[in-house]
PDB file of N, CA, C and O in Angstrom:
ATOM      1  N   UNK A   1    -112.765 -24.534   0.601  1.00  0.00           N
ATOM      2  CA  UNK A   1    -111.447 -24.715   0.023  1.00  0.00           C
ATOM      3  C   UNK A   1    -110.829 -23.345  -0.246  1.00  0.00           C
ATOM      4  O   UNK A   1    -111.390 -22.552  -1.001  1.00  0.00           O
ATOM      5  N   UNK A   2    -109.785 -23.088   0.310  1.00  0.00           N
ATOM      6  CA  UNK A   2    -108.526 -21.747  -0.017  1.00  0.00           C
ATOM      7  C   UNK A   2    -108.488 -22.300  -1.859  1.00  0.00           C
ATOM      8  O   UNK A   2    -108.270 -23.417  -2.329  1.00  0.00           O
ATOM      9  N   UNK A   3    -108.820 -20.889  -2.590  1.00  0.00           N
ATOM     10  CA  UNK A   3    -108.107 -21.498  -4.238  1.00  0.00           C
ATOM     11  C   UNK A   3    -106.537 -20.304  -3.590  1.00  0.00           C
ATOM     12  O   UNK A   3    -106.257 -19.462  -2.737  1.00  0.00           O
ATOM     13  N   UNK A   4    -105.858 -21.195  -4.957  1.00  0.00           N
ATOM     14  CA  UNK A   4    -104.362 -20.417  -4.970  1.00  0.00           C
ATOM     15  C   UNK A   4    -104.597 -19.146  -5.982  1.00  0.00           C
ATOM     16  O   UNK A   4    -105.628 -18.878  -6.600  1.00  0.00           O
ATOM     17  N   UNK A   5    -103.601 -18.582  -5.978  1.00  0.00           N
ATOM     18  CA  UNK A   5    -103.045 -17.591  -5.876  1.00  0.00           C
ATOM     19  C   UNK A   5    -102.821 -18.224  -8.152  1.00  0.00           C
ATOM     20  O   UNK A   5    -102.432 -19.162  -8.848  1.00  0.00           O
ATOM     21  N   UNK A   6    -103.330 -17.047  -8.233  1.00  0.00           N
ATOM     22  CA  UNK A   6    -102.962 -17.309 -10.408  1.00  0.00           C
ATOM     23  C   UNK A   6    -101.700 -17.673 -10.598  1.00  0.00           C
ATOM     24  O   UNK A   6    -101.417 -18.611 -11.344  1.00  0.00           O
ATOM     25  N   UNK A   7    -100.759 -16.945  -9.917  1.00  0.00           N
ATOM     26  CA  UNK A   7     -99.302 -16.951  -9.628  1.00  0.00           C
ATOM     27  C   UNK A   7     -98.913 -18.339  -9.272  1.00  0.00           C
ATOM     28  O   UNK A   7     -98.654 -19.042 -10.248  1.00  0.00           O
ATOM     29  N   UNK A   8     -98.806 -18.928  -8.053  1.00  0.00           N
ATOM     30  CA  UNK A   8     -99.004 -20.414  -7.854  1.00  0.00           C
ATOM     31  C   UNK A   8     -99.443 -21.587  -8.551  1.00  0.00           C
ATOM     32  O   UNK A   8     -98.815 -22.591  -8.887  1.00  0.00           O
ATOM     33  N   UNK A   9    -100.931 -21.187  -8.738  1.00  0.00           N
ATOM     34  CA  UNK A   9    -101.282 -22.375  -9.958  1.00  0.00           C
ATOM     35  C   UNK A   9    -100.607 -22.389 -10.996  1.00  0.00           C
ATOM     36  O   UNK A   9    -100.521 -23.494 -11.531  1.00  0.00           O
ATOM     37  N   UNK A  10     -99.968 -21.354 -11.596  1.00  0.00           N
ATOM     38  CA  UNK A  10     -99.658 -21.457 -13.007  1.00  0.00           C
ATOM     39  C   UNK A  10     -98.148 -21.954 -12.684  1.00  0.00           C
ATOM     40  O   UNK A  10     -97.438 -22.402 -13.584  1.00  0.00           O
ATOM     41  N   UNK A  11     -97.578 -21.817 -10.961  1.00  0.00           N
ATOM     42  CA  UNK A  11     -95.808 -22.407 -11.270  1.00  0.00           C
ATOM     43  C   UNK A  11     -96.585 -24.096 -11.230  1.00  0.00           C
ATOM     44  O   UNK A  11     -96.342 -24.987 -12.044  1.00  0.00           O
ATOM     45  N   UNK A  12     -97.501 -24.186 -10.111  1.00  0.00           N
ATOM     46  CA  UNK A  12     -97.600 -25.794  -9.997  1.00  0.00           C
ATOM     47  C   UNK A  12     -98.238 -26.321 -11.713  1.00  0.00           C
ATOM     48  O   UNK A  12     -98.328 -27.547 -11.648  1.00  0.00           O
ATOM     49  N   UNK A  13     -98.470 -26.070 -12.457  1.00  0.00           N
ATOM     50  CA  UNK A  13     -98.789 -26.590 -13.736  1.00  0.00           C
ATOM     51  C   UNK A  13     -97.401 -26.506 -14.817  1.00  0.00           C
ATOM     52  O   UNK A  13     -97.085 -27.322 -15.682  1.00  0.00           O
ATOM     53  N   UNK A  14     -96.844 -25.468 -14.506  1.00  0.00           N
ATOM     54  CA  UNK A  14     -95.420 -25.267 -14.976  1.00  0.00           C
ATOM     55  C   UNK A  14     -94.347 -26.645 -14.582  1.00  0.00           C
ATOM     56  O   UNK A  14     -93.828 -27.250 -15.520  1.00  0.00           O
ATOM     57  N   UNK A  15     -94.148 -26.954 -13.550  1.00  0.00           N
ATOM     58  CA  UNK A  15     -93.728 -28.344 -12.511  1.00  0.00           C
ATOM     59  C   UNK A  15     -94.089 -29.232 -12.949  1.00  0.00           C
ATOM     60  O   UNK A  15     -93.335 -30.060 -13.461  1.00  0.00           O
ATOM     61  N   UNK A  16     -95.349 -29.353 -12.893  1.00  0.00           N
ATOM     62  CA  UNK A  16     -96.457 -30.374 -13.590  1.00  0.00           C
ATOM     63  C   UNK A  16     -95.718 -30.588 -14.979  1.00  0.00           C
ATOM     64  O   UNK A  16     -94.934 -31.533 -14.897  1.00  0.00           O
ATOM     65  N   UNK A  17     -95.737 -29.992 -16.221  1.00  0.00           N
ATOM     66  CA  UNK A  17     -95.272 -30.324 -17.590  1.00  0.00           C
ATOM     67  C   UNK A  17     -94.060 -30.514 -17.266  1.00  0.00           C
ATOM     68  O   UNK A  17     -93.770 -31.563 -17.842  1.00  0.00           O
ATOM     69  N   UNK A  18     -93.176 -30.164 -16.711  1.00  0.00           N
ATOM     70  CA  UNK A  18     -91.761 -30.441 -16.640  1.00  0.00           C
ATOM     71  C   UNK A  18     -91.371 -31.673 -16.166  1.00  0.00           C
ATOM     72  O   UNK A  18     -90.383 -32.246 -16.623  1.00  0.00           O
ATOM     73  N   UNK A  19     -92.103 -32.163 -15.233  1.00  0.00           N
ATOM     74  CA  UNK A  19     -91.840 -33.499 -14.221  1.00  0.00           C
ATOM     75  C   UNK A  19     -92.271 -34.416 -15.574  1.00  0.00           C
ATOM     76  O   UNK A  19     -91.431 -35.008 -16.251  1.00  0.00           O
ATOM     77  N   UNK A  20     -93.443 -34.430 -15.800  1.00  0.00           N
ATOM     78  CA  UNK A  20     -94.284 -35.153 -17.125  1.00  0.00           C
ATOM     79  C   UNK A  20     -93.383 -35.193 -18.026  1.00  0.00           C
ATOM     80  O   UNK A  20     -92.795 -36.258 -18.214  1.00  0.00           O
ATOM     81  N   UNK A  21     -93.059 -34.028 -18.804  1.00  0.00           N
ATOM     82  CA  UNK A  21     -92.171 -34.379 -19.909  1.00  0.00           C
ATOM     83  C   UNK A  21     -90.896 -34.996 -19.696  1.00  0.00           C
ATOM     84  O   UNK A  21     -90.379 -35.704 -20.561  1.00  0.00           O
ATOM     85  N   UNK A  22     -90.199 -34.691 -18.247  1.00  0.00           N
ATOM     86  CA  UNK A  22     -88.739 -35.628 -18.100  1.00  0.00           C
ATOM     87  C   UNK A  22     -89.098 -36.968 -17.990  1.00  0.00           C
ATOM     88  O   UNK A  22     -88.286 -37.774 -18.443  1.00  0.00           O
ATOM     89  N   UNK A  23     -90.071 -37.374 -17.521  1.00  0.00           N
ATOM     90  CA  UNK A  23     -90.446 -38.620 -16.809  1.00  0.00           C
ATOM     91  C   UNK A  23     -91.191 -39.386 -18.581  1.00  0.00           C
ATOM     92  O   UNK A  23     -91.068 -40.521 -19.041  1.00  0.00           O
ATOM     93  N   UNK A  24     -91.639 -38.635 -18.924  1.00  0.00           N
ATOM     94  CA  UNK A  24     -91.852 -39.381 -20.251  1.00  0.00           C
ATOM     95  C   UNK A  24     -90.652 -39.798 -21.129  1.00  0.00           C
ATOM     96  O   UNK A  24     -90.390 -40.945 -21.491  1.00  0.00           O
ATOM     97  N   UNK A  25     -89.963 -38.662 -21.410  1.00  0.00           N
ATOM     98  CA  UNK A  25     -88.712 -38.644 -21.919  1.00  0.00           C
ATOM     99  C   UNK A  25     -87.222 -40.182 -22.018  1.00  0.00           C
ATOM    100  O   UNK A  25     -86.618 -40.867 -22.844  1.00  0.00           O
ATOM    101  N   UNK A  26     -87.369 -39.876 -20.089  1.00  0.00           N
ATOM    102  CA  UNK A  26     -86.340 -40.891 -19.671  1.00  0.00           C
ATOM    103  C   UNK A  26     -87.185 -41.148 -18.022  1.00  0.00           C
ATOM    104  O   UNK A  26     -86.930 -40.674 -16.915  1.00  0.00           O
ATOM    105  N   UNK A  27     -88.255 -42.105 -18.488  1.00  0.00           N
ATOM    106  CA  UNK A  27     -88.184 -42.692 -16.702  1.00  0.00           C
ATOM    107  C   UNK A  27     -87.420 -43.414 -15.573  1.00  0.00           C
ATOM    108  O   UNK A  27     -87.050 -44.582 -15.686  1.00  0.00           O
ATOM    109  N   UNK A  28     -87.201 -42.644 -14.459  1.00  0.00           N
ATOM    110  CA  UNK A  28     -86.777 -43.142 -13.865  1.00  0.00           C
ATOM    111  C   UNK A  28     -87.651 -43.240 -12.293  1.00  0.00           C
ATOM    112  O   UNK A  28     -88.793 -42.849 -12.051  1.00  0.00           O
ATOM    113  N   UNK A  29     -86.799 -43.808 -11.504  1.00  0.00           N
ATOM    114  CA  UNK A  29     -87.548 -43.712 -10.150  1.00  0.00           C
ATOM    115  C   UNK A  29     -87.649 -42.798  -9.334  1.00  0.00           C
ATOM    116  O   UNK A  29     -88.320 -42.814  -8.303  1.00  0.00           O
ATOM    117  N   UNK A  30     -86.930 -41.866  -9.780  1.00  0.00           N
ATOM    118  CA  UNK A  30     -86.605 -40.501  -9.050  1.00  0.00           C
ATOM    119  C   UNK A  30     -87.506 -39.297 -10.070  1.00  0.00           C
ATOM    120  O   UNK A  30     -88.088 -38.340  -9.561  1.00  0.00           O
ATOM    121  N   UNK A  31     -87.486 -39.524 -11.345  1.00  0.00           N
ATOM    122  CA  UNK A  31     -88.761 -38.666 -11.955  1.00  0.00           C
ATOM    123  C   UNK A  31     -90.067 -39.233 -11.548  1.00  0.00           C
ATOM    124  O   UNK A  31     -90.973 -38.404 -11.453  1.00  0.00           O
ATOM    125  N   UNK A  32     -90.362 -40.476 -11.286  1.00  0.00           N
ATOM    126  CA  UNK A  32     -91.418 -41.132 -11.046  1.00  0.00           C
ATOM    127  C   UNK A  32     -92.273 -40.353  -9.898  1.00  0.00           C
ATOM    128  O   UNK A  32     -93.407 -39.877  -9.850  1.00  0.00           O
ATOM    129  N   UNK A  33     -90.998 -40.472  -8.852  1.00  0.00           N
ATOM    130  CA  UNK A  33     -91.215 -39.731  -7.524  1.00  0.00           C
ATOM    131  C   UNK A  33     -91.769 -38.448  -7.718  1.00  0.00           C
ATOM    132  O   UNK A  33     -92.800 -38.111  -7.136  1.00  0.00           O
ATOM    133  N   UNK A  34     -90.926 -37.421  -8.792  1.00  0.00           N
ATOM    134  CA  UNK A  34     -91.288 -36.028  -8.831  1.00  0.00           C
ATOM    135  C   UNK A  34     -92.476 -36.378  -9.878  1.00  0.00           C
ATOM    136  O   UNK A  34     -91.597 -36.320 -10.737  1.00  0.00           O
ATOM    137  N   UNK A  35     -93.216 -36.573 -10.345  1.00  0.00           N
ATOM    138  CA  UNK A  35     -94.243 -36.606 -10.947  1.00  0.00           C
ATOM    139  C   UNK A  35     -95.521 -37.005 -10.010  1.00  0.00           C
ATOM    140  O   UNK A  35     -96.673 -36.584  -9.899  1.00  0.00           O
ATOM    141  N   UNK A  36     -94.760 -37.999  -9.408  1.00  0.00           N
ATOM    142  CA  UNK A  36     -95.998 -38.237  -8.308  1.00  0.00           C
ATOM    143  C   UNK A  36     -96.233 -36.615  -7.338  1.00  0.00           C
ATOM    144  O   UNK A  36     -97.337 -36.072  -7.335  1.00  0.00           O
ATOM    145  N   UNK A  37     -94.935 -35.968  -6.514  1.00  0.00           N
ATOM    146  CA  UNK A  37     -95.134 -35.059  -5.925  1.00  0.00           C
ATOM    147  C   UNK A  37     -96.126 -34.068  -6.461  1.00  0.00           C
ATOM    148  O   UNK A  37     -97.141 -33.544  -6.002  1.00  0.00           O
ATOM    149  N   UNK A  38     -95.229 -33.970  -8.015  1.00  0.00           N
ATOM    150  CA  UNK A  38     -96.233 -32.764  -8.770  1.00  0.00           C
ATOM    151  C   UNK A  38     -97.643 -32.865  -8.849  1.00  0.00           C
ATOM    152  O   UNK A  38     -98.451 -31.938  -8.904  1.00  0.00           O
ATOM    153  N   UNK A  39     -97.856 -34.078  -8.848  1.00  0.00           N
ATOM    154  CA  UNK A  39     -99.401 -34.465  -9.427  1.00  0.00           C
ATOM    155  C   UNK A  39    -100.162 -34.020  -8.093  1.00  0.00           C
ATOM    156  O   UNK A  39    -100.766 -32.952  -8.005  1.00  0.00           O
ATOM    157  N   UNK A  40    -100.048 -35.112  -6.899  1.00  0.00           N
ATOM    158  CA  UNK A  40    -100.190 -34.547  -6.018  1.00  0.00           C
ATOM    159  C   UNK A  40    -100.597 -32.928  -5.411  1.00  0.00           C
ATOM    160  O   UNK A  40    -101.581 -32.588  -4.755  1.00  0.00           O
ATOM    161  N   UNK A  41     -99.438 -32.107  -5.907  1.00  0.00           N
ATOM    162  CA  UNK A  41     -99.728 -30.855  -5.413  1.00  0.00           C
ATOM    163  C   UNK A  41    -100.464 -30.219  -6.212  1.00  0.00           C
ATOM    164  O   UNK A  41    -101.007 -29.215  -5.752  1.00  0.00           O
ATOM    165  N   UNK A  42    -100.644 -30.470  -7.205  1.00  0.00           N
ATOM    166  CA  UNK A  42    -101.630 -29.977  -7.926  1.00  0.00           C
ATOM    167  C   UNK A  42    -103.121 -30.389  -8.005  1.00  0.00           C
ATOM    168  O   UNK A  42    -104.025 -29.754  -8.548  1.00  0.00           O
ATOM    169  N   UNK A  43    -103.204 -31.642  -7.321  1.00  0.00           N
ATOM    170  CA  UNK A  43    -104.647 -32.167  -7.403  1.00  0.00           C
ATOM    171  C   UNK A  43    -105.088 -31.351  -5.420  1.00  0.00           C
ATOM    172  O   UNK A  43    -106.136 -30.732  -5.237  1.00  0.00           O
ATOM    173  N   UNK A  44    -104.131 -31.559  -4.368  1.00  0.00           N
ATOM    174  CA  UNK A  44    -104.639 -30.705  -3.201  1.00  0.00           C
ATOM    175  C   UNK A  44    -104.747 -28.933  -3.688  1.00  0.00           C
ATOM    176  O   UNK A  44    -105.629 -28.218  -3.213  1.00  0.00           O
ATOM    177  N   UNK A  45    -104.023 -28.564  -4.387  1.00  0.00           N
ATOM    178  CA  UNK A  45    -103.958 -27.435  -4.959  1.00  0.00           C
ATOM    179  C   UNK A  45    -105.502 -26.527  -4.960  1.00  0.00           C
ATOM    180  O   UNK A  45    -105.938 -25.483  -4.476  1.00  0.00           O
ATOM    181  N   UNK A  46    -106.085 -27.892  -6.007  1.00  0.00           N
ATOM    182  CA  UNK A  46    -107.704 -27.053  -6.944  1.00  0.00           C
ATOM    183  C   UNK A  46    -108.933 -28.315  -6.500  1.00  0.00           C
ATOM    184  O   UNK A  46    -110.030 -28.562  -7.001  1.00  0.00           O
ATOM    185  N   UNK A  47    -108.046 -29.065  -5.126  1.00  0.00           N
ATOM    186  CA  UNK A  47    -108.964 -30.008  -4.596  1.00  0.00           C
ATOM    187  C   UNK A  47    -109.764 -31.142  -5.506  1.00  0.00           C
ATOM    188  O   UNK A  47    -110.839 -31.654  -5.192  1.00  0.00           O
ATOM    189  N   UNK A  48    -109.264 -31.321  -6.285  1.00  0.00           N
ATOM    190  CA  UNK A  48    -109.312 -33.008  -7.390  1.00  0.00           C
ATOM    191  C   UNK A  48    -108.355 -34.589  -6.688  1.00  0.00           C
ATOM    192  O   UNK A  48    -107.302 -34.737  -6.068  1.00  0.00           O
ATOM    193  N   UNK A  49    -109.045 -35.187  -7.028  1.00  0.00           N
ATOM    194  CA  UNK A  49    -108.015 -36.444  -6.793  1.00  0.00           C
ATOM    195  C   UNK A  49    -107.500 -37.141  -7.945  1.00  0.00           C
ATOM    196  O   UNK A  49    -106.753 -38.116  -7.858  1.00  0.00           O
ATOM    197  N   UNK A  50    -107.907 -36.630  -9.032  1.00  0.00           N
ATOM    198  CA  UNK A  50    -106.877 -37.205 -10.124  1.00  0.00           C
ATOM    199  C   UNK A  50    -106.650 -35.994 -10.941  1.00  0.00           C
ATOM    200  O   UNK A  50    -107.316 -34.970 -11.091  1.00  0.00           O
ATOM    201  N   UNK A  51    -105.321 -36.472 -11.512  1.00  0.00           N
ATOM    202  CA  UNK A  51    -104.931 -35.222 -12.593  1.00  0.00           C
ATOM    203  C   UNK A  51    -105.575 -34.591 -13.792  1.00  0.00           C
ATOM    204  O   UNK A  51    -105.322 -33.454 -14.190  1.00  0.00           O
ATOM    205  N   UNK A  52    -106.521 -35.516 -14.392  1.00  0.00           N
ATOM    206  CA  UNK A  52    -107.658 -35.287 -15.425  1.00  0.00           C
ATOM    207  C   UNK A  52    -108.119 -33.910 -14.857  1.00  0.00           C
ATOM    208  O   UNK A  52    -107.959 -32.781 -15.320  1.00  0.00           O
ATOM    209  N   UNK A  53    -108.900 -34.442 -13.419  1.00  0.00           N
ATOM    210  CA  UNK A  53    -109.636 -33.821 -12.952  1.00  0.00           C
ATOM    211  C   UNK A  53    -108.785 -32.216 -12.512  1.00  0.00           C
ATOM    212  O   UNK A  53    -109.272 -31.112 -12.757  1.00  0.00           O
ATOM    213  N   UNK A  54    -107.551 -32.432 -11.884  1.00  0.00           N
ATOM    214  CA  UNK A  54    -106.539 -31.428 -11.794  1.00  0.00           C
ATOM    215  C   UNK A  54    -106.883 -30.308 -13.310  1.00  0.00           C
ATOM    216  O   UNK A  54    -107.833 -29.525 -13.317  1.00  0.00           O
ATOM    217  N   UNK A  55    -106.347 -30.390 -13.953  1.00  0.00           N
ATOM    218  CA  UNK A  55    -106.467 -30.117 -15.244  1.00  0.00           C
ATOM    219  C   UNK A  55    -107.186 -29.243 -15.366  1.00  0.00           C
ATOM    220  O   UNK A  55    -107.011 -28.051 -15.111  1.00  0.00           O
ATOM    221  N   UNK A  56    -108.492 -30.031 -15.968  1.00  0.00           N
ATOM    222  CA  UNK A  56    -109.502 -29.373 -15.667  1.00  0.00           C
ATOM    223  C   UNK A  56    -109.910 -28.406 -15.145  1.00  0.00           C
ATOM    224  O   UNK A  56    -110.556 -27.517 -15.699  1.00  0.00           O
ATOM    225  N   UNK A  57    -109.506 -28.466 -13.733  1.00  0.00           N
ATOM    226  CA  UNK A  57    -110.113 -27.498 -12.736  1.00  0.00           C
ATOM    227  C   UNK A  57    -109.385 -26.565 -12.380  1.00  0.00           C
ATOM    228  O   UNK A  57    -109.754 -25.715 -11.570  1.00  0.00           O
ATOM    229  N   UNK A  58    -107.984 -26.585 -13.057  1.00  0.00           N
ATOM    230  CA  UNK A  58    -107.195 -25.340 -13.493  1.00  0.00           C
ATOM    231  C   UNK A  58    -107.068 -24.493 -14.300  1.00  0.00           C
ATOM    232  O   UNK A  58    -106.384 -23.474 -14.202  1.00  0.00           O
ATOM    233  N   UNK A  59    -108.131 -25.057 -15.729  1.00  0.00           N
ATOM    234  CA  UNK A  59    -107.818 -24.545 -16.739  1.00  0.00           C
ATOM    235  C   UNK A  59    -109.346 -23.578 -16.623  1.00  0.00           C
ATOM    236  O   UNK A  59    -109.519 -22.537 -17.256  1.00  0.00           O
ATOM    237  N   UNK A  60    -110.600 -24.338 -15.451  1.00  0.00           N
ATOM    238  CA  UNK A  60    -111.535 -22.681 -15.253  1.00  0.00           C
ATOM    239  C   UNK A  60    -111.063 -21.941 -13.980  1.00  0.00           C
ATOM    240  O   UNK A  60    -111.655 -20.925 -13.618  1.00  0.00           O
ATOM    241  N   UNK A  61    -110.206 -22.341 -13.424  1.00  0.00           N
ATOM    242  CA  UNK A  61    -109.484 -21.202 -12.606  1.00  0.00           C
ATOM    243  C   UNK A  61    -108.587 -20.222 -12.901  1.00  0.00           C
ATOM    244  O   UNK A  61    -108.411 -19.146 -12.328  1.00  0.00           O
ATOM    245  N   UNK A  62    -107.914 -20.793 -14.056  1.00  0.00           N
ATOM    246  CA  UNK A  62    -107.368 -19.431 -15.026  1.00  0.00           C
ATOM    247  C   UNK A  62    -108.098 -18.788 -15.743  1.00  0.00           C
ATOM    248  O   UNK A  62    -107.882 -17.578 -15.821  1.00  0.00           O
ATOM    249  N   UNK A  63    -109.277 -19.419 -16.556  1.00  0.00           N
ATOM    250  CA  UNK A  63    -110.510 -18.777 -17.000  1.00  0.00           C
ATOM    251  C   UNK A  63    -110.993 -17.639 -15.967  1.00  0.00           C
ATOM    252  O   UNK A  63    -111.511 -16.684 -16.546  1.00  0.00           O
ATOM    253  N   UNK A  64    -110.948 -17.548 -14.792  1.00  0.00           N
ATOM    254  CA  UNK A  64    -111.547 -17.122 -13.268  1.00  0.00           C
ATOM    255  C   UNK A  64    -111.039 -15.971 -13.332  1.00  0.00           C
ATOM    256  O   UNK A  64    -111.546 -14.853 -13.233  1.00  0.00           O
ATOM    257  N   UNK A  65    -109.717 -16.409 -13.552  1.00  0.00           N
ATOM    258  CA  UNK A  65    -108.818 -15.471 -13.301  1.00  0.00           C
ATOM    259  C   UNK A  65    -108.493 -14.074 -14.382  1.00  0.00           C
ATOM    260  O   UNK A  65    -107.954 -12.993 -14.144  1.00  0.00           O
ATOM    261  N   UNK A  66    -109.079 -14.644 -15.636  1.00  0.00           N
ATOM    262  CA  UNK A  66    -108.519 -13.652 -16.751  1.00  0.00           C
ATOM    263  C   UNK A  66    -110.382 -12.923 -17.219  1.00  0.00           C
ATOM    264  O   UNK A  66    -110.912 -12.049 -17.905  1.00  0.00           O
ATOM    265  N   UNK A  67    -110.658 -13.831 -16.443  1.00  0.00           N
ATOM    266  CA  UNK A  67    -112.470 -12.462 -16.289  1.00  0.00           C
ATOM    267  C   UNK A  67    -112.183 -12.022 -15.282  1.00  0.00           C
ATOM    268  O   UNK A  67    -112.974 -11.088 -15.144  1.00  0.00           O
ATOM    269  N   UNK A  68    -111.477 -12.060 -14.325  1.00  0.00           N
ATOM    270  CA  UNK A  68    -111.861 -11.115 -13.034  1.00  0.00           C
ATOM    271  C   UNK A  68    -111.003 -10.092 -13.138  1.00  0.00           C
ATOM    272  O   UNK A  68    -111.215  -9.037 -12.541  1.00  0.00           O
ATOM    273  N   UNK A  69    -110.068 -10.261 -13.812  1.00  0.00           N
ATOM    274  CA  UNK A  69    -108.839  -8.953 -14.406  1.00  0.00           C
ATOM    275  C   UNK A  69    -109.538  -8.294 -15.080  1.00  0.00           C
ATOM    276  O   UNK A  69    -109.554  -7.112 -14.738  1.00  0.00           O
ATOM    277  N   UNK A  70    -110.442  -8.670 -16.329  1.00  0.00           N
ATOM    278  CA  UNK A  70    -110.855  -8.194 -17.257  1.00  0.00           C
ATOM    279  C   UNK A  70    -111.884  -7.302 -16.760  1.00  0.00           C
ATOM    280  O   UNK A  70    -111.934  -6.171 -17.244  1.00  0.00           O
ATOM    281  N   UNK A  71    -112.793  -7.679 -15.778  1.00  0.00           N
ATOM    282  CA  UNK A  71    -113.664  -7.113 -15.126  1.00  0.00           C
ATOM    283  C   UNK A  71    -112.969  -5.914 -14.222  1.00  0.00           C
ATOM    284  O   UNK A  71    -113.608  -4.863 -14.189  1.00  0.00           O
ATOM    285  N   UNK A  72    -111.759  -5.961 -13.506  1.00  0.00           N
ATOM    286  CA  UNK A  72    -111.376  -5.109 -13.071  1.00  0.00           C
ATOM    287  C   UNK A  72    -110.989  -3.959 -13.781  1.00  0.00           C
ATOM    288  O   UNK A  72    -111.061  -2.833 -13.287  1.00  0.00           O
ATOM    289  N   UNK A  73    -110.654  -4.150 -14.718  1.00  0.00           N
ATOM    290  CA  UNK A  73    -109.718  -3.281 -15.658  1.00  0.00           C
ATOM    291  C   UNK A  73    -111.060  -2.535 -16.773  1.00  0.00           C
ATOM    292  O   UNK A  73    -110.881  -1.922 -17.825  1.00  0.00           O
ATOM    293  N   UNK A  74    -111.913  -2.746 -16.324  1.00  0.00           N
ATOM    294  CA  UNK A  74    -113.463  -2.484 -16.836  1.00  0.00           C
ATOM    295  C   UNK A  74    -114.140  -1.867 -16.057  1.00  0.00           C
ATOM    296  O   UNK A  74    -115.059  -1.092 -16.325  1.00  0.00           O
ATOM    297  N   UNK A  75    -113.688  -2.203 -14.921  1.00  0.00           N
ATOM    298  CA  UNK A  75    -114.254  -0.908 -13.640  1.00  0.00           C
ATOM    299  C   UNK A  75    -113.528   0.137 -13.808  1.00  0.00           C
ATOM    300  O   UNK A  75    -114.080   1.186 -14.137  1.00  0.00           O
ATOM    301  N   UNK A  76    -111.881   0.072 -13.583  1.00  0.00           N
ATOM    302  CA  UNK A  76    -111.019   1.411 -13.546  1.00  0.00           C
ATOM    303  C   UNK A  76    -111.463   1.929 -14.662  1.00  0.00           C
ATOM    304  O   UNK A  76    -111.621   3.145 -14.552  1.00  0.00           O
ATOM    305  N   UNK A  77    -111.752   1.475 -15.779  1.00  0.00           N
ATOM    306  CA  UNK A  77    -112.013   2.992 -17.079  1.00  0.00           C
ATOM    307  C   UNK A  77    -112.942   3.217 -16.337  1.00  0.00           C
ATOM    308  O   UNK A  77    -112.851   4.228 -15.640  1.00  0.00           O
ATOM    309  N   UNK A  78    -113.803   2.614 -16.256  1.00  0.00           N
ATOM    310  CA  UNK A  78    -115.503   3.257 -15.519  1.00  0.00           C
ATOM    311  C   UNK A  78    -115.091   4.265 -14.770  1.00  0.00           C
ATOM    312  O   UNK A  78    -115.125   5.421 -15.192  1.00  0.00           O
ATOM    313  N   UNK A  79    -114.629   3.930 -13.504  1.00  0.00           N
ATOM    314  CA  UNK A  79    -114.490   5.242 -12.861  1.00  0.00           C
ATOM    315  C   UNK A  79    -113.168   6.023 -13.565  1.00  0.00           C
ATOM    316  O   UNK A  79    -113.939   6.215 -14.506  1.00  0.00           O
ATOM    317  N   UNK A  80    -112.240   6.489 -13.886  1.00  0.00           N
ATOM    318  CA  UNK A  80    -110.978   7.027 -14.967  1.00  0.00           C
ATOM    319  C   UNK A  80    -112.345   7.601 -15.634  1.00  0.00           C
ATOM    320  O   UNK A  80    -112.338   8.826 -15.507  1.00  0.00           O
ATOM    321  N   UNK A  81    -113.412   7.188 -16.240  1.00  0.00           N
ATOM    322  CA  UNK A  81    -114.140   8.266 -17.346  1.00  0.00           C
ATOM    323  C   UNK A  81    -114.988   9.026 -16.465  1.00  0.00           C
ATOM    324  O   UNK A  81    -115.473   9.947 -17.122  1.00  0.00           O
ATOM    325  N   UNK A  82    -115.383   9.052 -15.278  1.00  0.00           N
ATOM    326  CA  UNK A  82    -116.212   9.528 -14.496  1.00  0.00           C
ATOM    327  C   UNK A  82    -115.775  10.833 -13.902  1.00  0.00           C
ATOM    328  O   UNK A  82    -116.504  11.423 -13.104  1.00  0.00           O
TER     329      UNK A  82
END
C-alpha cells in the first residue's frame, strides 16, 4: 500500500469533519453523497473499509508522522553539534 502524504491525510480528515458535521447538521441527499465520497476516500486513503477503522489508522499515521519529524530534527542537531 502507497501511505499519503501528512499533507493529504490531514486535508482528507479535514473533508471528512466538514462533510460529517454539514450532513449531521442539515441532511440532505447531496451531503449524504459528499459524506459517502469523503468516507470513501479516506478509508482507500489508509486502506480500511470502514471509517472506525479509517480513523484509527490515521490517527497512528499522524503519530508516524510527528516521530519521524521528531527523529529527523534529532539527527540535524546530531550532526549541527558535530
Amino acid at each position: 500500500m502507497i501511505l499519503p502524504s501528512e499533507k493529504e491525510l490531514r486535508a482528507a480528515l479535514a473533508r471528512f469533519a466538514e462533510v460529517r458535521f454539514a450532513h449531521d447538521v442539515h441532511p440532505t441527499a447531496q451531503s449524504g453523497r459528499a459524506l459517502e465520497d469523503a468516507t470513501y476516500t479516506l478509508c482507500v486513503m489508509v486502506g480500511t473499509r470502514t471509517v472506525a477503522e479509517a480513523l484509527a489508522a490515521a490517527d497512528v499515521l499522524l503519530q508516524r508522522f510527528g516521530a519521524d519529524r521528531k527523529a529527523a530534527a534529532t539527527q540535524e542537531d546530531k550532526t549541527l553539534a558535530a
